[in-house]
Steps between C-alpha positions, in 0.01 A plus 500: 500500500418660851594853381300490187190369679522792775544744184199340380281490823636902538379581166159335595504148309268212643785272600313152589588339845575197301791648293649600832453218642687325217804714556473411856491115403769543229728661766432202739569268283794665329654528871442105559661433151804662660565223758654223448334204360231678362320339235467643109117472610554802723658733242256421246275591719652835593546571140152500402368688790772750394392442076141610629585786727679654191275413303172717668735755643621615110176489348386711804784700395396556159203578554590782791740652360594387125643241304909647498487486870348151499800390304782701676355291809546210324812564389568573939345188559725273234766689659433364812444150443825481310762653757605301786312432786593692800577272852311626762630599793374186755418626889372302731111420516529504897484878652555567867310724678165362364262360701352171451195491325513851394479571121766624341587665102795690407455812343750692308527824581455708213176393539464671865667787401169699362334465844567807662419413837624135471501411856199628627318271231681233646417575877152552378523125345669396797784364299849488594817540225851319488690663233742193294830569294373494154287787520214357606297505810314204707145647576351228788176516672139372472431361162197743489673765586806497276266381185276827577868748528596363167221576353536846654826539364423392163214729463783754623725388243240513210367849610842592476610422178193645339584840647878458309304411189 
């Protein structure tokens, strides 16, 4: 569902906050119903935030592009709820090296990788890295400051895939 709504919001569809912010809540509570002792209540839950994701997302989709590539999305999508769910790889929610009361996000880095001068943005956000094993990367620093390099980097990101478009 998150790579057809970024080939949406490339090809210039209004995606509303609150369809991403259902994903968001769907993936929550999908990642709860994956502990034990969860409660049926949870994955009901994360099923119909999920239901109405899909739902906007492939009339969006029908209406950008056409209706066969609405339905060869659906077809992806009933693909995916039917195969089995992939374990994730657990690491540890504690990172060294970070000082208290900093804020903290990891960052894959595929996402850094169209910033051509990467660490000079940093420096200039006064933000410090800690690269982890699953390609990823902690980015730490003053809330402020990291919320304004994301933003920076997804503007980066954006401007980037429209020129490959």
């Amino acid at each position: 569902m998150e790579e057809l709504m970024l080939l949406l919001l490339e090809k210039g569809a209004d995606v509303p906050e609150q369809v991403a912010e259902e994903l968001r809540s769907g993936r929550s509570y999908a990642g709860m119903g994956t502990r034990v002792g969860a409660d049926a209540d949870i994955e009901t839950k994360a099923m119909i935030a999920f239901q109405n994701v899909e739902m906007n997302l492939l009339s969006q989709a029908e209406i950008i592009f056409n209706r066969e590539t609405a339905d060869s999305w659906q077809i992806k999508l009933n693909q995916a709820k039917e195969s089995p769910p992939v374990a994730a790889k657990t690491t540890s929610r504690y990172i060294t090296g970070v000082p208290k009361g900093s804020y903290q996000i990891r960052v894959q880095t595929e996402y850094l990788d169209t910033a051509e001068n990467l660490d000079e943005m940093l420096a200039g956000y006064k933000l410090k890295t800690i690269p982890q094993d699953d390609d990823f990367v902690m980015i730490y620093g003053e809330k402020e400051n990291v919320m304004n390099f994301l933003k920076e980097i997804r503007q980066i990101t954006i401007e980037a895939l429209n020129k490959g478009t």
